[in-house]
N, C-alpha and C positions, 0 to 999 in steps of 0.2 A: 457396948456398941459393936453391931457386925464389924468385919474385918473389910474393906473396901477393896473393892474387884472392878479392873477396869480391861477392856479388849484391846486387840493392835492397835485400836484409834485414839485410844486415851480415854474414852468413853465410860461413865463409870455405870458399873451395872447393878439390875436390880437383883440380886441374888438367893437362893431358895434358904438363906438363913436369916436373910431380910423380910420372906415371906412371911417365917413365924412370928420376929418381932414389931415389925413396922407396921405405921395406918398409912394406909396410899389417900392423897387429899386428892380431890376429884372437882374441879369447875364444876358449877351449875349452869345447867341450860333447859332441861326439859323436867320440871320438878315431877310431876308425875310419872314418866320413862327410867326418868335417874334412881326415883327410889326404889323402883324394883330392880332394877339393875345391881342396884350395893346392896339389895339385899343378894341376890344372886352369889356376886362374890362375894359376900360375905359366906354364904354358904358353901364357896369352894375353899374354906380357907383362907382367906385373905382381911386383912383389917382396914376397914376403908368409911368413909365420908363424904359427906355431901357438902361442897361450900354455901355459906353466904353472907356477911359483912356488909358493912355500911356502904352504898353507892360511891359515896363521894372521897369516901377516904379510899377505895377499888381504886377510883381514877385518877387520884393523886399519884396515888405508888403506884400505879401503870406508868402516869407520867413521868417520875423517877427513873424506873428503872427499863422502860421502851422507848425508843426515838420517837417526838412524836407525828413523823411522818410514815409511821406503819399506822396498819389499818387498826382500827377503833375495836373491833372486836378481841385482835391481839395484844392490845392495850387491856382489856378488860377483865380476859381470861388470865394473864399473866399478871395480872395488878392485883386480881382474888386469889391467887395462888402464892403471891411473896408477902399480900395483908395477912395472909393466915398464917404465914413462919412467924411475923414480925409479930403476931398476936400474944403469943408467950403460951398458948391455949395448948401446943406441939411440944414434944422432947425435939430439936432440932439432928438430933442423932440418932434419930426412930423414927422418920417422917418420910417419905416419898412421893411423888409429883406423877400423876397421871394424866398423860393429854394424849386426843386423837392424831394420826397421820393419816391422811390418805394415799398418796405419792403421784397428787397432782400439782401445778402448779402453781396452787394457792396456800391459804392461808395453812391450812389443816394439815400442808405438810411442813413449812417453813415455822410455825409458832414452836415446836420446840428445839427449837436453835437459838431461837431466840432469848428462850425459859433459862437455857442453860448460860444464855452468858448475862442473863438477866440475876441470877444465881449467883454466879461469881461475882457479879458489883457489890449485890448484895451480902458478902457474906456469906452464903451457904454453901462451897461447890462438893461440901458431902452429900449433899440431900439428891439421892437417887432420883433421875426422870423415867418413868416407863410411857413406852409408846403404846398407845393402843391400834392397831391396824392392821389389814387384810389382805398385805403387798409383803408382805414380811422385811419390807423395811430397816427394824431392830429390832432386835430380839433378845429377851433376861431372861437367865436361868433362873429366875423365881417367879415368873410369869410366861404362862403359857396362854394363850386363844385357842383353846383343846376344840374341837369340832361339837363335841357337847358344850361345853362352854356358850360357843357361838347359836349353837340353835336355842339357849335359854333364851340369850338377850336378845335374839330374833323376836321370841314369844314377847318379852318382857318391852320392847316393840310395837307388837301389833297390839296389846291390851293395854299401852299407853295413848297409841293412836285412838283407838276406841273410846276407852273411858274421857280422853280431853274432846273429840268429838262431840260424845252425849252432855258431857256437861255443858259445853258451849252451847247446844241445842234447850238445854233444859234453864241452866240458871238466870238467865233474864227473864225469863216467864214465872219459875216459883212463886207459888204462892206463901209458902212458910220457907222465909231468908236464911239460908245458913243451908236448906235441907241437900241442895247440892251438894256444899262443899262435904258433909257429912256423907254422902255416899263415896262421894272420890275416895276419901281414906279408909273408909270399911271393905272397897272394891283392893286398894292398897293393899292392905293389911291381911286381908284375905288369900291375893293372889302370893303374899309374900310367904304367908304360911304353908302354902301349897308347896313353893318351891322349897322349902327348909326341907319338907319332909322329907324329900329327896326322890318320889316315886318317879317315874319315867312317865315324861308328858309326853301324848301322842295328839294327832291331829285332830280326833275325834274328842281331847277332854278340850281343848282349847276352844273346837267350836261351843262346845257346852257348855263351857263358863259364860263367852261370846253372846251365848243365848242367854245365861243368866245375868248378866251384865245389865242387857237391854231390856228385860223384863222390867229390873230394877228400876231406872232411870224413868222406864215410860210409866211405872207407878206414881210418879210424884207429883203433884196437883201443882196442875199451872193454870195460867192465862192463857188470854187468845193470844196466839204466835203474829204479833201483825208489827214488831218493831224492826226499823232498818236494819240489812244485815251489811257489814262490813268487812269483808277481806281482809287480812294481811298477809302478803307475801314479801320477799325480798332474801338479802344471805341467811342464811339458814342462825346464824346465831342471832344477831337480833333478829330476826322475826322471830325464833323463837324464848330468848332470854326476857324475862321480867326486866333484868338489868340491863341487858341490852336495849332494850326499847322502851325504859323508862314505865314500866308496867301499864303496858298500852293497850292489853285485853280488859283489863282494872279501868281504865281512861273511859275506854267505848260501852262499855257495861254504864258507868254513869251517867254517859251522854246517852241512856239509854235505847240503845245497839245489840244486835246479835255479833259477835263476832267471830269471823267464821276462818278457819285457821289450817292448811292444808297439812294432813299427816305426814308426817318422818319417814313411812314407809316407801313413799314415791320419790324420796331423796336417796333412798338405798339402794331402789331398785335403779335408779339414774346413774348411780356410781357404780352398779355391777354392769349397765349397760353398754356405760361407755368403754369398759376392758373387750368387748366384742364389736365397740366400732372401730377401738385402734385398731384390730384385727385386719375390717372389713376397711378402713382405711388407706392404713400403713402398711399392710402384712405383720406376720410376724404366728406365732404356733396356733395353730388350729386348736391344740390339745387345749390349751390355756382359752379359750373361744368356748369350745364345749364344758369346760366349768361354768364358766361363766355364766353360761347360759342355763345350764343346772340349779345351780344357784337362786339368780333371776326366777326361774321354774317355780322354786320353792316358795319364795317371797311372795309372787304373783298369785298361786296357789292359796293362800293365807288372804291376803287382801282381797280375793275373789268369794272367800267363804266368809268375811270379815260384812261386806259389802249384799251378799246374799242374806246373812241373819236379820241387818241392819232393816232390808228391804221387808223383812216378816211384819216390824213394828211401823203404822201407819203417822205416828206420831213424828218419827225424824225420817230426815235426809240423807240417802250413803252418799259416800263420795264416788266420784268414775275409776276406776282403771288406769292404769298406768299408760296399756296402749292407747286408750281414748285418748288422754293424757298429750302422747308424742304425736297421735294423728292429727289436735289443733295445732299445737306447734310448728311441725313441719311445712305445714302450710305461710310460713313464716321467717325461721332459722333451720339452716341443714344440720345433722347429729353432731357434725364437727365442733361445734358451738358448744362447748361443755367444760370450760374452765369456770371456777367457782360452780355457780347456781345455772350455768349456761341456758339451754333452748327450755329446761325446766321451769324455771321461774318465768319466761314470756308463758310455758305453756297452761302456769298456775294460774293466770292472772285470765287466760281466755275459758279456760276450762271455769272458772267460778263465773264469769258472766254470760256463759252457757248455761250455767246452773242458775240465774236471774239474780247471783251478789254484780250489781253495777257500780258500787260503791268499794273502793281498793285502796288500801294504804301500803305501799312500796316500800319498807323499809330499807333505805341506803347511806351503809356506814361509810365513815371516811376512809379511803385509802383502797376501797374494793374495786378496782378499776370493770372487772369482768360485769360487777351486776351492776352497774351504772351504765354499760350497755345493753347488756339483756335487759333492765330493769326500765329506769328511765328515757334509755335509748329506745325503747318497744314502745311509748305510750303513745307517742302522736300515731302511730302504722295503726295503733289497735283503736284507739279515740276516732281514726276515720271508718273506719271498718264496722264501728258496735258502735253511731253517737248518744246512743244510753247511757255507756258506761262514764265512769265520775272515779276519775284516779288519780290522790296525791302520791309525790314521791317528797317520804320527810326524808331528813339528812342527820344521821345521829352521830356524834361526834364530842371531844371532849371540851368543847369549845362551845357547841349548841346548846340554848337553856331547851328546858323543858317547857315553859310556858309561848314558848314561840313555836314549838311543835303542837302543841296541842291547840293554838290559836289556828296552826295550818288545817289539822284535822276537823273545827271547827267549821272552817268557811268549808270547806267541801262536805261536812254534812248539811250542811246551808243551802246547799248546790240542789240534793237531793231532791226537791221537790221542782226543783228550775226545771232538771233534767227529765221526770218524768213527763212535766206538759210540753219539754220539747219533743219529747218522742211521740206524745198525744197528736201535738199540731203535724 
C-alpha cells in the first residue's frame, strides 16, 4: 500500500506512487467519449476504468450514502462509485475515485465533497479522490491535465461527438441489425490504437479520420429516413447517461424514433465561454479572457471542420455552430444565465426545432434547480413562439418508476401527428 499524503487541508492526495500502482475508477456517462478517453490515459500511464453495475443497486447505495435531497445525478454518480468499492472486484488499498469540477456552482463542482464524506460513512477514507478540471481547483502530484493531455481528450471529444452523431443517423434505418453497433467499436477500437501509438495528432489526421468516419457510416444500407425524430436535451448527465435516463435512446429507438442528441462539444465550448463573460460582466483579468478565448478558438475550429466534412456526405445532417447556437438563445436569456446547462440548453431545444426535430424530451433531474428554469421554465416562451414544436419535460428521480416515464414519452409521440395538422390548419 502507498504511504498516504495529505495537503494543509487534510485532503488526501493522489500521489505519483499511487500513479504506478492504482486503477482510478471513472463514473460513466458517455460510453463512446469515455472509452477513448481511458484509453488515452491509459496510455499516459495511468490504470483506469470505466464503471457500470446494476441500476438499481447504483441507487440504493446513492441513497445510503447521499442525502436524498441532493440532486439525482449526484445520487447516481456517487452510488456507481462506492457500488464498485463495495463490489469486492477492487483492492480497496489500490483504487482511486475520479470525478469532474468545474468551479461553478453546480453540481460538477460540489459532487466531490460530497464523495469524500460519502467515503468516510462508508468505510473508505483511504481511497484517493482526484479531481478532474480546468480551474485548477485541486490538484495531485500523481495527476497532472498536462496541455497534451488535454488536447487528446479534446480529440477524443470531437470523434465521440461524431461517431454518436452517425450512429443515431444511421441505426434506426439499417438494414442488417447490429451493422451499426459494429461500426461504433471498430471506429473505437481503431481510433484507440492510434492513440497508443503515440504519434503526434495534428489537425489535418483528425480531419481525415472525420472523413473516414463518415465514408464508413454512409456505407451502410438503410431504409427510407422518414421516422420521427426526437430530441433530448436537459443536465448534461442524464441527458446524456444510459443510467441516467433509464436508457432513453434504447426506449425511442423502439418506439421506432430517430433520436437526435446534441454533441458534448457545444457543452465545452459553453464552459470556456462563460470564463470570458465573467470577464465581460464582472471584470476581472483581461489575460484570463484571452485564454479563454484561445481555447474556445480551438474547439470551435474542430466543430467547424467536424461540421464541414459531415456536410460533404448527403446522407446526414451536421449540427450548427456554437455561435448559431447563442444567437437563438439570446434572443431569449442573456449570457448571465449559465449556472448548470444555463441559456444552452433553452438554446439546444430551439436550435433542433430550427433544424425541423419538433418533437423534445427535456430531461430534468431532481434537485437541478438551474435546468428546471432554463429547461421547463423555457417551454411555454418557445411553445408560443414555434406551435409545431411537441416538448415533454420527464422528471428523473430516485423515486420516479420508469414505466410512468415512458408512458409520458408515449402520449407526446401520440401528439405527433396532432401537431403536424395543426400546423397544416
Amino acid at each position: 500500500m502507498a504511504k498516504l499524503e495529505y495537503d494543509e487541508n487534510g485532503r488526501l492526495l493522489f500521489t505519483e506512487e499511487m500513479r504506478k500502482e492504482y486503477t482510478i475508477l471513472i463514473p460513466q456517462m458517455l460510453p463512446v467519449h469515455f472509452t477513448i478517453m481511458r484509453q488515452i490515459l491509459i496510455n499516459e500511464g495511468y490504470k483506469c476504468e470505466t464503471l457500470g453495475g446494476n441500476p438499481r443497486q447504483i441507487v440504493d447505495t446513492g441513497l445510503k450514502y447521499v442525502h436524498n435531497d441532493t440532486c439525482y445525478p449526484a445520487l447516481l454518480v456517487i452510488g456507481q462509485l462506492i457500488n464498485a468499492l463495495n463490489s469486492g472486484d477492487y483492492d480497496k488499498d489500490k483504487v482511486a475515485l475520479m470525478i469532474t469540477q468545474t468551479g461553478g456552482g453546480c453540481r460538477a463542482s460540489n459532487y466531490i465533497h460530497l464523495l469524500r464524506k460519502a467515503l468516510k460513512k462508508a468505510g473508505y477514507e483511504q481511497v484517493p479522490v482526484i479531481s478532474l478540471n480546468l480551474s485548477g481547483l485541486e490538484k495531485n502530484p500523481g495527476f497532472k491535465l498536462s496541455l497534451d493531455l488535454g488536447i487528446k481528450m479534446a480529440y477524443a471529444m470531437i470523434y465521440g461527438d461524431l461517431i454518436v452523431l452517425l450512429a443515431n443517423q444511421t441505426r434506426p434505418y439499417e438494414k442488417e441489425k447490429g451493422r451499426t453497433d459494429r461500426l461504433v467499436e471498430k471506429w473505437e477500437k481503431q481510433l484507440v490504437e492510434q492513440f497508443a501509438k503515440g504519434v503526434k495528432v495534428s489537425k489535418k489526421a483528425v480531419v481525415e479520420n472525420m472523413d473516414k468516419i463518415c465514408a464508413d457510416f454512409a456505407a451502410v444500407p438503410v431504409g427510407e429516413k422518414n421516422k420521427p425524430r426526437v430530441g433530448i436535451v436537459g443536465e448534461i448527465y442524464v441527458k446524456y447517461s444510459p443510467l441516467g435516463n433509464n436508457n432513453l435512446e434504447d426506449f425511442l429507438l423502439g418506439e421506432g424514433c430517430e433520436p437526435v442528441v446534441p454533441g458534448l462539444m457545444d457543452f465545452i465550448i459553453f464552459k470556456i465561454y462563460n470564463r470570458e463573460v465573467d470577464v465581460n460582466l464582472y471584470g476581472g483579468h483581461l489575460a484570463k479572457k484571452a485564454v479563454c478565448a484561445l481555447m474556445r478558438k480551438f474547439v470551435e475550429g474542430y466543430q467547424q471542420a467536424m461540421i464541414d466534412v459531415i456536410n460533404k456526405y448527403p446522407a446526414f445532417r451536421a449540427p450548427g455552430t456554437f455561435s448559431h447556437l447563442e444567437h437563438l438563445a439570446m434572443n431569449y436569456l442573456g449570457a448571465g444565465n449559465k449556472m448548470g446547462e444555463g441559456w444552452l440548453l433553452t438554446g439546444e431545444m430551439l436550435e433542433l426545432i430550427n433544424d425541423g426535430v419538433n418533437n423534445i424530451v427535456c430531461t430534468q433531474p431532481f434537485g437541478c434547480l438551474p435546468n428546471h428554469i432554463v429547461g421547463k421554465g423555457m417551454i411555454r416562451k418557445i411553445k408560443d413562439d414555434y406551435p409545431q414544436s411537441n416538448i415533454v419535460a420527464i422528471d428523473y428521480d430516485p423515486s420516479a418508476t420508469k414505466i410512468n416515464q415512458e408512458n409520458r414519452i408515449k402520449l407526446m409521440l401520440a401528439n405527433t401527428g396532432k401537431m403536424k395538422q395543426f400546423v397544416k390548419n
